[in-house]
N, CA and C atoms as a LAMMPS dump frame, in Angstrom:
ITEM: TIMESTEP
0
ITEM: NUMBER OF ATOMS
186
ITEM: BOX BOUNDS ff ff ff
-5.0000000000000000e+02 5.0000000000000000e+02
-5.0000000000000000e+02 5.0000000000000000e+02
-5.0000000000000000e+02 5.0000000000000000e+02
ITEM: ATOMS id mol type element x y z
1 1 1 N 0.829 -1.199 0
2 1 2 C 0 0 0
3 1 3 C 0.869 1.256 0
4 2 1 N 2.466 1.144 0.855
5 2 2 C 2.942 2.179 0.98
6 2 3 C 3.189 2.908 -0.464
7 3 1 N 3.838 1.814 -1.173
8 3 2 C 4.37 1.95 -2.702
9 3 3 C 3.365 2.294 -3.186
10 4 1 N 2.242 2.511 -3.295
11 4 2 C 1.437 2.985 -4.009
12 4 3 C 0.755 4.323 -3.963
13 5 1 N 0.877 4.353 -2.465
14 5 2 C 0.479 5.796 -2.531
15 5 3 C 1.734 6.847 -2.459
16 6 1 N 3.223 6.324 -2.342
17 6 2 C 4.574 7.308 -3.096
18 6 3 C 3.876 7.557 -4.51
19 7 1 N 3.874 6.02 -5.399
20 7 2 C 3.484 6.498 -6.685
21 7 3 C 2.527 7.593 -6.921
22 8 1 N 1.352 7.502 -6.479
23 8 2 C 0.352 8.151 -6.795
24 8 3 C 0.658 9.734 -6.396
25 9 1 N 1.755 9.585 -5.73
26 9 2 C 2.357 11.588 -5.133
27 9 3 C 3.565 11.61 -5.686
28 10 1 N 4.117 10.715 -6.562
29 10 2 C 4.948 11.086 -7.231
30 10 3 C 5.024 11.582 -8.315
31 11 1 N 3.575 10.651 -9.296
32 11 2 C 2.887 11.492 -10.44
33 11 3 C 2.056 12.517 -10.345
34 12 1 N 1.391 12.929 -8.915
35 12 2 C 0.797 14.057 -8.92
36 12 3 C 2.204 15.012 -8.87
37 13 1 N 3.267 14.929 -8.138
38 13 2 C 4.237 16.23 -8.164
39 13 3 C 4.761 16.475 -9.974
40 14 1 N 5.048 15.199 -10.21
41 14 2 C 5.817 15.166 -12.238
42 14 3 C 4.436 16.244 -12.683
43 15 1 N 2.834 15.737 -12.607
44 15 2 C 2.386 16.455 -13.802
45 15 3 C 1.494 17.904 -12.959
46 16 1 N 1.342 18.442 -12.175
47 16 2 C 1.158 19.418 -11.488
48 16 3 C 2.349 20.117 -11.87
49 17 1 N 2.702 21.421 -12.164
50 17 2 C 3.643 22.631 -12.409
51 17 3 C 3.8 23.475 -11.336
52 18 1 N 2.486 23.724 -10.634
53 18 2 C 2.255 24.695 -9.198
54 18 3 C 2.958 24.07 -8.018
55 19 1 N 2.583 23.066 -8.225
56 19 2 C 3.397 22.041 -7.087
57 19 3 C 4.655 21.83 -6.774
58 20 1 N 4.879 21.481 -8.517
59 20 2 C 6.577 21.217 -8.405
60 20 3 C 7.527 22.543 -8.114
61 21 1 N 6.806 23.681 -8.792
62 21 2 C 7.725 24.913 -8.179
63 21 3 C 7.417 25.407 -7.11
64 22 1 N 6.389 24.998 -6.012
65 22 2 C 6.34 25.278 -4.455
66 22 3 C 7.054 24.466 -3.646
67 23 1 N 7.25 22.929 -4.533
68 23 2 C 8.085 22.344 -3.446
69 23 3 C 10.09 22.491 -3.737
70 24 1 N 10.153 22.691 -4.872
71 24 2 C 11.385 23.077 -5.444
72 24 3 C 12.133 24.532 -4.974
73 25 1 N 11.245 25.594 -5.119
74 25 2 C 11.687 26.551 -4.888
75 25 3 C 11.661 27.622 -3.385
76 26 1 N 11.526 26.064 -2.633
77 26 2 C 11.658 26.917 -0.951
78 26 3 C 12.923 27.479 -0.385
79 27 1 N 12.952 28.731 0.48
80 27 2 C 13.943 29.141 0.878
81 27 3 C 14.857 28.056 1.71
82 28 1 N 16.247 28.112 1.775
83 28 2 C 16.816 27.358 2.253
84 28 3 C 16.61 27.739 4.136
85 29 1 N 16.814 26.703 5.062
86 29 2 C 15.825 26.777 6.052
87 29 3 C 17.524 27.138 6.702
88 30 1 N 17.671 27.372 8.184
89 30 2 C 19.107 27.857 9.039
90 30 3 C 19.959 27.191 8.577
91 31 1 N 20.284 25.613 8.368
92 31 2 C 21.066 24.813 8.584
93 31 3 C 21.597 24.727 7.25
94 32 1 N 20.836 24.723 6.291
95 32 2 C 21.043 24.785 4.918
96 32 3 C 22.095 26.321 4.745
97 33 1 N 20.959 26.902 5.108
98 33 2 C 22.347 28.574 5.298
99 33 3 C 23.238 28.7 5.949
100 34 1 N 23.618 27.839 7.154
101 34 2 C 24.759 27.86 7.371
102 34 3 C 25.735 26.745 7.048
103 35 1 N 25.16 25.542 6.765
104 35 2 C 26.214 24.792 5.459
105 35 3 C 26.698 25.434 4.57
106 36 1 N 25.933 26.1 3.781
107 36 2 C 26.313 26.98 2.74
108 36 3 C 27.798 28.082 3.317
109 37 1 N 27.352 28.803 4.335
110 37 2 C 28.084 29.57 4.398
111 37 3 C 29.352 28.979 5.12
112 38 1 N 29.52 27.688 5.369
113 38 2 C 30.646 27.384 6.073
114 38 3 C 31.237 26.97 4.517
115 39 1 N 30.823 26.36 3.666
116 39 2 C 31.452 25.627 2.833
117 39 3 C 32.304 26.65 2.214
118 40 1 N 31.441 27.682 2.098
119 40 2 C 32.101 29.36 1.286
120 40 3 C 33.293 29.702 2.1
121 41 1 N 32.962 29.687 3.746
122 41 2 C 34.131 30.064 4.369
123 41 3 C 35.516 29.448 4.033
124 42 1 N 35.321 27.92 4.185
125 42 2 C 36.675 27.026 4.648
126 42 3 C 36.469 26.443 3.221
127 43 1 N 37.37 27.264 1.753
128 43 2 C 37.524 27.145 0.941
129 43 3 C 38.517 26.401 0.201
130 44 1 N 39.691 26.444 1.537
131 44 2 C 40.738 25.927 0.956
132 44 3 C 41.543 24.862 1.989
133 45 1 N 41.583 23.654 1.03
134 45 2 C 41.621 22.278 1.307
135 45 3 C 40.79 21.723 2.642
136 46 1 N 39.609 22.878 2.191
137 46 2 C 37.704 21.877 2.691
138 46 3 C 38.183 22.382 4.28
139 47 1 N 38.958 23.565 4.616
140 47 2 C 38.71 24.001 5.942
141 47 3 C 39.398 23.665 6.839
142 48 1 N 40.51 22.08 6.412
143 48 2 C 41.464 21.782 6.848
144 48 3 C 42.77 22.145 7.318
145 49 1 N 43.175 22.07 8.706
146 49 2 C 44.857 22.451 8.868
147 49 3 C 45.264 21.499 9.38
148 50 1 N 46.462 21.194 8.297
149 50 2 C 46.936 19.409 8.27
150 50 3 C 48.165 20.184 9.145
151 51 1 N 48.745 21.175 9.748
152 51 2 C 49.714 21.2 10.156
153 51 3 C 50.042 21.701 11.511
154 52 1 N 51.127 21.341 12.562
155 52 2 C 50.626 21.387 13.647
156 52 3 C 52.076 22.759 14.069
157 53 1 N 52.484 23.526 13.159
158 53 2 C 53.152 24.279 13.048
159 53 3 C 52.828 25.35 13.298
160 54 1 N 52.817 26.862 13.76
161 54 2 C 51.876 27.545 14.057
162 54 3 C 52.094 28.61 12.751
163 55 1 N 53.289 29.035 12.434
164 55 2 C 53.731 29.948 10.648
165 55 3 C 52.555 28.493 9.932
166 56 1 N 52.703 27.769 9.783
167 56 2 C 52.199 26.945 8.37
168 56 3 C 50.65 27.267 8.944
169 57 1 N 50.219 27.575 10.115
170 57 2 C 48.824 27.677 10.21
171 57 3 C 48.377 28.968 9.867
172 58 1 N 48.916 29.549 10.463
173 58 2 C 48.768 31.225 9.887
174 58 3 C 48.842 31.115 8.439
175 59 1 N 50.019 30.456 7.142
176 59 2 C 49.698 30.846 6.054
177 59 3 C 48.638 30.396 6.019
178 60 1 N 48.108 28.654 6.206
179 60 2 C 46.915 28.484 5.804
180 60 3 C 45.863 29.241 5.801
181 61 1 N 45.391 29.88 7.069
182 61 2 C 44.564 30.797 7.113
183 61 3 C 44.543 31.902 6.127
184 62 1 N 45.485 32.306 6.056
185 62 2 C 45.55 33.389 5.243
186 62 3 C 45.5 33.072 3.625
């Protein structure tokens, strides 16, 4: 029964247009915005400091 009623809301979202762009086009909710903005932050090598040097940490940062 479960499988059937996914199907049946899966083809109502495909052929409905109103639907698919209310459920597609929601604002991203806190967590989403701040994933986002961490990923933007820690740009380089994904935010990582492989080094336990304190000059090699500073360049990293910088």
């Amino acid at each position: 029964m479960g499988r059937a009623v996914a199907t049946v809301q899966m083809l109502r979202f495909i052929s409905d247009s109103s639907l698919c762009r209310r459920v597609t086009q929601r604002p991203p909710n806190k967590v989403e915005s701040f994933n986002n903005f961490t990923d933007w932050l820690a740009f380089c090598n994904g935010g990582v400091i492989a080094d336990n040097d304190p000059v090699e940490q500073e360049k990293a940062v910088k």
